[in-house]
C-alpha positions as a printed NumPy array, in Angstrom:
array([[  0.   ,   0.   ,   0.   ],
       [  1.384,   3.475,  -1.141],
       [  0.676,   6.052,   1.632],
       [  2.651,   9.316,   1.281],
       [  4.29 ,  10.243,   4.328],
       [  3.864,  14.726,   4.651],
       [  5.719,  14.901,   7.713],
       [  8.008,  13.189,  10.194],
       [ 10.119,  13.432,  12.953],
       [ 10.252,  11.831,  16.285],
       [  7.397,  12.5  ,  17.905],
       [  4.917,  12.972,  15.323],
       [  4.261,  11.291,  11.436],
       [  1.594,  12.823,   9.371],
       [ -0.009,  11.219,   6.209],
       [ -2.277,  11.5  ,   3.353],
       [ -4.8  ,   9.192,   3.75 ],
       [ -6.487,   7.244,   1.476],
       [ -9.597,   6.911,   1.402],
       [-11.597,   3.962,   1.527],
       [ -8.471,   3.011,   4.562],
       [ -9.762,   2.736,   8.318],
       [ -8.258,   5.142,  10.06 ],
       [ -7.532,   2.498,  13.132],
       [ -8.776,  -1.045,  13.601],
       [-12.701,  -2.259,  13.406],
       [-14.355,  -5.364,  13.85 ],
       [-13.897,  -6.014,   9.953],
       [-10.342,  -6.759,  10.237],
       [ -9.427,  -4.537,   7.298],
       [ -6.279,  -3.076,   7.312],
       [ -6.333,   0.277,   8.932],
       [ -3.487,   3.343,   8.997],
       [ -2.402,   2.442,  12.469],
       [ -1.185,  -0.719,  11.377],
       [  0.714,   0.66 ,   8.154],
       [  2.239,   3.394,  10.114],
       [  3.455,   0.554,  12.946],
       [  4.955,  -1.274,  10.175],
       [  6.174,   1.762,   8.31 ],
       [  8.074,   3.146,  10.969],
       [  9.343,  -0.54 ,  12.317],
       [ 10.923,  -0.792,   8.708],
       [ 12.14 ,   2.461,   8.252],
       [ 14.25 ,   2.446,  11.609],
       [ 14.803,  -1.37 ,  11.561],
       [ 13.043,  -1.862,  15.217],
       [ 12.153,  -5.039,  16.081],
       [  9.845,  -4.778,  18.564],
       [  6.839,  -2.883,  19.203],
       [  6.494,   0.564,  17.701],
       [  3.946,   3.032,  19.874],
       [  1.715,   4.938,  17.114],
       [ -0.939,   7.229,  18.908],
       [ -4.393,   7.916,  16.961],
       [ -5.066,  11.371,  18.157],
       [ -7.884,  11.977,  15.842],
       [ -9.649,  10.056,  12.978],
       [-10.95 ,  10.531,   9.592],
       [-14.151,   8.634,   8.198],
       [-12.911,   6.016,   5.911],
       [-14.307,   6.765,   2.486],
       [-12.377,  10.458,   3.428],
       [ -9.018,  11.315,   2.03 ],
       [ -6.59 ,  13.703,   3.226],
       [ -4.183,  15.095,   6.335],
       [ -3.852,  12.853,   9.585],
       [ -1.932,  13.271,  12.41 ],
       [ -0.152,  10.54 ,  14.259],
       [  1.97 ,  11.236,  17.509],
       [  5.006,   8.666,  17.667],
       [  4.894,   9.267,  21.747],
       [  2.667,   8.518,  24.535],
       [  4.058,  12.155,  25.678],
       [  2.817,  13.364,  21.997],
       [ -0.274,  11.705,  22.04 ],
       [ -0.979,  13.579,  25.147],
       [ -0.388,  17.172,  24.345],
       [ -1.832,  16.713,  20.6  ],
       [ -5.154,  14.869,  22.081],
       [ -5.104,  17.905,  24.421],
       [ -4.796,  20.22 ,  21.352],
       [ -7.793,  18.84 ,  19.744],
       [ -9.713,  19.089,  22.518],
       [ -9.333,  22.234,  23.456],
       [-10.099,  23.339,  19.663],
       [ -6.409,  24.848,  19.225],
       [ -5.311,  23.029,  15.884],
       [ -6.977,  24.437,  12.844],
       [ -8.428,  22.298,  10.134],
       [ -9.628,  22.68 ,   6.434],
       [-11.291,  20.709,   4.167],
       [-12.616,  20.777,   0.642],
       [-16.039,  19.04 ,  -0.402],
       [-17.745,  18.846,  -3.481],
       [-21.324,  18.575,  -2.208],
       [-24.802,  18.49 ,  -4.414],
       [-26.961,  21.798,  -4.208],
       [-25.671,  25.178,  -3.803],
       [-25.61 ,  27.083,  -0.194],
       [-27.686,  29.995,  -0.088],
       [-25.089,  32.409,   1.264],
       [-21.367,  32.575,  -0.529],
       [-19.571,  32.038,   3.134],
       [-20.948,  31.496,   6.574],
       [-21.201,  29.637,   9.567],
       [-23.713,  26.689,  11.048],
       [-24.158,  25.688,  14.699],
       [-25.801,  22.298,  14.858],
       [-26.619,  19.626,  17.746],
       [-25.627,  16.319,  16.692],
       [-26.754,  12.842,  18.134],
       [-24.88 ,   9.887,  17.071],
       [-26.597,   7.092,  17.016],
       [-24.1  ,   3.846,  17.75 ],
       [-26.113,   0.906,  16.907],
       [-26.617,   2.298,  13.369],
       [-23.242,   4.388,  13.395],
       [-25.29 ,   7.374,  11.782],
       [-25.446,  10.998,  13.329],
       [-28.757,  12.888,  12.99 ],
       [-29.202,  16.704,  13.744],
       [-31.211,  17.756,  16.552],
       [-34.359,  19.94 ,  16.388],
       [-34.093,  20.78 ,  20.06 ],
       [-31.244,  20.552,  22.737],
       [-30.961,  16.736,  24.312],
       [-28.873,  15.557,  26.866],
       [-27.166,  13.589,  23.847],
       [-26.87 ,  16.516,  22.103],
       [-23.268,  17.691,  21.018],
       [-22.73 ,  21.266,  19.49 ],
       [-21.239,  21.077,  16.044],
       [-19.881,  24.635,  14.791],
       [-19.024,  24.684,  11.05 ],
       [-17.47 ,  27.439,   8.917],
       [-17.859,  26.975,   5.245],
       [-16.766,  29.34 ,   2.057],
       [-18.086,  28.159,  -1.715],
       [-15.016,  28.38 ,  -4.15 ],
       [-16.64 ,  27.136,  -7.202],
       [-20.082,  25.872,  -8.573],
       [-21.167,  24.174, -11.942],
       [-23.561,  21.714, -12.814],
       [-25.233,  21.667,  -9.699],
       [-22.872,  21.151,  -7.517],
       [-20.476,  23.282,  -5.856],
       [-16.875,  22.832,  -4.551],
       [-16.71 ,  24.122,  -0.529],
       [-13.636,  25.117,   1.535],
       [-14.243,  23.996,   5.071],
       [-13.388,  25.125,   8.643],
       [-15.052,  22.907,  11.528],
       [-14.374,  24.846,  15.211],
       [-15.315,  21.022,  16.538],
       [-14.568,  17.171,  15.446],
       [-17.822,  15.573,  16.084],
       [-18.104,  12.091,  14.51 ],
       [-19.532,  12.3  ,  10.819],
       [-19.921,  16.553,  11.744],
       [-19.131,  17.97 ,   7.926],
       [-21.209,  14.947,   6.642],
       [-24.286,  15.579,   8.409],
       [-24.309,  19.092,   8.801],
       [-24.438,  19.495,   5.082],
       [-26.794,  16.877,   4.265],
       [-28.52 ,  18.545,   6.954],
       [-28.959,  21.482,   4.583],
       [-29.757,  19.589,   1.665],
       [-26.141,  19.899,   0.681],
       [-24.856,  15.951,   0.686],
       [-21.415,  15.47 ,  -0.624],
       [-21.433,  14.103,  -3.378],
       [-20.797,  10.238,  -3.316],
       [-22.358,   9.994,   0.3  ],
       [-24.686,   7.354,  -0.064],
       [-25.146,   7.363,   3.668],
       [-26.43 ,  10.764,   4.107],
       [-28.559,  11.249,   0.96 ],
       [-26.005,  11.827,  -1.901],
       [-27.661,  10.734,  -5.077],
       [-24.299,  10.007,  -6.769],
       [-21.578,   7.27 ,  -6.26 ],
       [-18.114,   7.657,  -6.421],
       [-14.649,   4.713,  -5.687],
       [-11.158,   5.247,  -4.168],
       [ -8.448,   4.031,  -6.852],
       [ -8.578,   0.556,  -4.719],
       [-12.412,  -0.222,  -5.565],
       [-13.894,   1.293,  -1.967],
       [-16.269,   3.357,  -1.578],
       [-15.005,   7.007,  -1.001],
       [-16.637,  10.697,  -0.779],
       [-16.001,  14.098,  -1.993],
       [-14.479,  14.942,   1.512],
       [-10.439,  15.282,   1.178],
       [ -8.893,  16.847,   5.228],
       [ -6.197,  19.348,   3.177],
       [ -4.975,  21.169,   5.387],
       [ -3.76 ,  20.872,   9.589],
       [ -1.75 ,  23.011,  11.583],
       [ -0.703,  22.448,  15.123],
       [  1.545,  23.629,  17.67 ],
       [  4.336,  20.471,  17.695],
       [  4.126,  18.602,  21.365],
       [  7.543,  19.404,  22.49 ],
       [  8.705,  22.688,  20.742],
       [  6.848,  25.984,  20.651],
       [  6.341,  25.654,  16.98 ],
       [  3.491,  26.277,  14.598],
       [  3.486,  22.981,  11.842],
       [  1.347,  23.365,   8.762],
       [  0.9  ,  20.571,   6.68 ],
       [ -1.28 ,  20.424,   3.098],
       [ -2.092,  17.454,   1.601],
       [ -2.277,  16.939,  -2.453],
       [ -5.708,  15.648,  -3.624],
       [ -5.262,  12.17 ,  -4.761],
       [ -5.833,  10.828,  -8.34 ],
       [ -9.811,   9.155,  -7.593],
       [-10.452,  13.223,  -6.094],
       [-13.109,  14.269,  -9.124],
       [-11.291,  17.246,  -9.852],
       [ -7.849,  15.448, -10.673],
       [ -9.614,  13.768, -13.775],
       [ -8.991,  17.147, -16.612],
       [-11.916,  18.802, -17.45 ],
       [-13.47 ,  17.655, -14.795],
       [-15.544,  21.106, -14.062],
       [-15.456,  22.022, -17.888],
       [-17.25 ,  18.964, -18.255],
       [-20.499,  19.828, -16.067],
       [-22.677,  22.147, -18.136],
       [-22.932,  25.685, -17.119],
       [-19.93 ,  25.853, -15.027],
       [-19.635,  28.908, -13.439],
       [-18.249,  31.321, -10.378],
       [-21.013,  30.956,  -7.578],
       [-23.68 ,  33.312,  -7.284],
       [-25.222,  34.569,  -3.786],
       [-24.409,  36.84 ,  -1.317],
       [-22.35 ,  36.695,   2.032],
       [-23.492,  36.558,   5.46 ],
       [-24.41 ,  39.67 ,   7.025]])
């Protein structure tokens, strides 16, 4: 499996994920990142025994993109505590079906995940279940009914960008799950979405340093095929106005 390492030193790795990968383990038994990364790094530095790899957050599997692994329990620590404290800053792009009213704003959801199903719905009303979702979005392009979104999430609620679009009649495109009429497949044959993490930056766990990684769209992203947008009838720049 080709994964493309984007950084690396000794306390943290970061990677480009495919998608259609598990980001760690489930009870499929597929092969997930955590395990590539463990035998990445044993064969890299030629360690025989066990190599610590800390998941400090995940991706969705049919999503592409930036993902941050800390290489030390001590990095796992301070990272985790990064992410929960809303410190590291994340974008995304999406190509999602529909067309936002407004050019660029922001949406505060409640989300309830249901486990059984492993869906998240939004909430009408606040619940004890309830978790607030907060969601800055910007539309770069827009063609053929759909429209390309760059994407800032203030929290990492499971499935949040997924359902808070679909949420607004806005699924991205290849979600099956959440109402996307369209199908799309990761190079490998698996399922994947328009949802690619591009870009991460973090404060590194044991220097005070500011570490900004982008991540290249792979070649099953729509828009790497040429033409791609030239292709959708009546292509265009996005029309609307901006939040007050």
């Amino acid at each position: 499996m080709k994964i493309d390492v984007l950084y690396e030193d000794n306390h943290c790795l970061v990677v480009n994920k495919p998608a259609g990968l598990l980001s760690q383990a489930d009870a499929t038994g597929d092969p997930c990142l955590v395990s590539w990364a463990r035998d990445y790094l044993k064969a890299r530095y030629q360690k025989p025994g066990n190599v610590y790899v800390g998941l400090v957050h995940r991706l969705d599997r049919p999503t592409s993109g930036v993902l941050l692994l800390a290489r030390t329990s001590k990095a796992a620590s301070r990272l985790s505590d990064q992410f929960r404290s809303g410190k590291i800053s994340k974008t995304y792009w999406a190509i999602v079906e529909g067309q936002p009213e407004l050019l660029e704003g922001q949406w505060d959801d409640l989300l309830e995940k249901d486990r059984r199903l492993n869906r998240v719905r939004l909430l009408d009303e606040p619940s004890q279940e309830g978790q607030l979702a907060r969601l800055h979005y910007r539309v770069v392009k827009c063609g053929g009914g759909l429209c390309k979104l760059e994407l800032r999430p203030a929290t990492g609620r499971s499935h949040q960008l997924r359902v808070q679009l679909a949420g607004r009649g806005l699924p991205i495109v290849g979600d099956r799950k959440y109402g996307a009429a369209t199908l799309l497949e990761a190079e490998d044959g698996q399922r994947r979405i328009a949802l690619h993490a591009r870009g991460l930056s973090f404060t590194h766990p044991t220097r005070a340093e500011v570490i900004s990684i982008v991540a290249p769209v792979p070649a099953d992203w729509p828009e790497s095929a040429p033409g791609w947008w030239e292709q959708r009838s009546g292509s265009s720049k996005p029309e609307g106005r901006r939040a007050p």
